[in-house]
N, C-alpha and C positions, 0 to 999 in steps of 0.2 A: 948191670944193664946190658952189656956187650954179652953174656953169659945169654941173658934173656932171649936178645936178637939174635943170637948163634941158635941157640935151641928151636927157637921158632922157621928160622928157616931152612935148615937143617929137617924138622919134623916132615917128612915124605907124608904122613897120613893128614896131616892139618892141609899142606899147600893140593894134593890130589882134590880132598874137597872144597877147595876155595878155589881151584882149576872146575872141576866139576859145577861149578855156583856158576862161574864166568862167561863158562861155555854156554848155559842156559842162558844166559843175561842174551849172549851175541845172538843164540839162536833165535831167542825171542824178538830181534830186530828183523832179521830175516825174513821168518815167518809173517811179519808183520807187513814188512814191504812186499810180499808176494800178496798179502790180502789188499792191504791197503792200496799201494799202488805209487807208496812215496815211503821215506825213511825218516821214522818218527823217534828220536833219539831218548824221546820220556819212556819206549818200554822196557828200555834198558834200566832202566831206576825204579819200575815200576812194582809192586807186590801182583801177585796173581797173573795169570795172563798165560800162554802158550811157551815152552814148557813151564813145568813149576821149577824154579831156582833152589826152592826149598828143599824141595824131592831128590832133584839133582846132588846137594850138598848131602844129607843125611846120608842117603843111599851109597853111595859113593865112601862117606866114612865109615858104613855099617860094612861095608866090602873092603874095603882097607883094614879094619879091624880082625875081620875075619881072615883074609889073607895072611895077617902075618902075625897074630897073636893064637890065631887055631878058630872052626867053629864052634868048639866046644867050649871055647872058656866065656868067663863069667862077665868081662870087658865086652865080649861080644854080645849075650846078653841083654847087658844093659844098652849099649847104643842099637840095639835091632829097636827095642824096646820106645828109647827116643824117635828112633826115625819113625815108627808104629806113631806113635803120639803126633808127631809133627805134619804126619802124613792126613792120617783123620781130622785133626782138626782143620785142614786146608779144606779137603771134602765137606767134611759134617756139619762144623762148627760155622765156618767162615762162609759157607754155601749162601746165607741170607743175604750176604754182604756181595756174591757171584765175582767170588776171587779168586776159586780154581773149581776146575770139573773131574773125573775121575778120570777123563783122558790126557788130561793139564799134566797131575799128579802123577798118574804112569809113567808119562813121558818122561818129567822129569828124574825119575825114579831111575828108569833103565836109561838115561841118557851118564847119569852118577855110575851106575855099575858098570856101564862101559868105557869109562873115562878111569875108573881104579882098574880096570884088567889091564886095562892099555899101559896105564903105569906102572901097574904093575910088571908086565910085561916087559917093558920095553926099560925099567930103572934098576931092577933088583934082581933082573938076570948079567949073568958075568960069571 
């Protein structure tokens, strides 16, 4: 079990995307009080909404992936693949439901990839 929670926190590409998830969470308070006009602590918990959390997290691991196992390999691949998957169905699928827009998505999307350069950047240089 100590093995398990060494591993896990120790894994740079897991905590970047559950950094990257977080940050969305916060900004979506943010955002929220600049509209609203008060600070509404359910959008933080919330699904869908200004950025997407979701976008944030994939993106963010598809770029940490890419970072440090190469773009060409096959790990890379597959999670572009997932975050492709996670991403549509936020748009397409869940659209009825008007749980994210394609600007939601974006957002969150490039808000992920600049939170892995950053850690990148700023953890595995030395």
């Amino acid at each position: 079990m100590k093995e398990l929670i060494t591993g896990l926190l120790s894994n740079g590409t897991l905590i970047t995307a559950l950094i990257a998830m977080f940050t969305a969470q916060v900004i979506k308070i943010i955002y929220y009080f600049i509209i609203e006009k008060r600070i509404n602590w359910i959008h933080f918990f919330e699904a869908g909404g200004m950025p997407s959390s979701h976008s944030a997290l994939v993106c963010s691991l598809s770029m940490m992936v890419g970072l440090t196992e190469g773009f060409d390999s096959m790990i890379f691949a597959a999670v572009v693949v997932f975050a492709a998957i996670v991403m549509y169905d936020a748009i397409a699928i869940r659209a009825e439901d008007v749980e994210h827009t394609i600007i939601e998505v974006s957002t969150g999307g490039i808000i992920g990839i600049i939170i892995a350069l950053i850690f990148q950047l700023n953890i595995f240089r030395g």
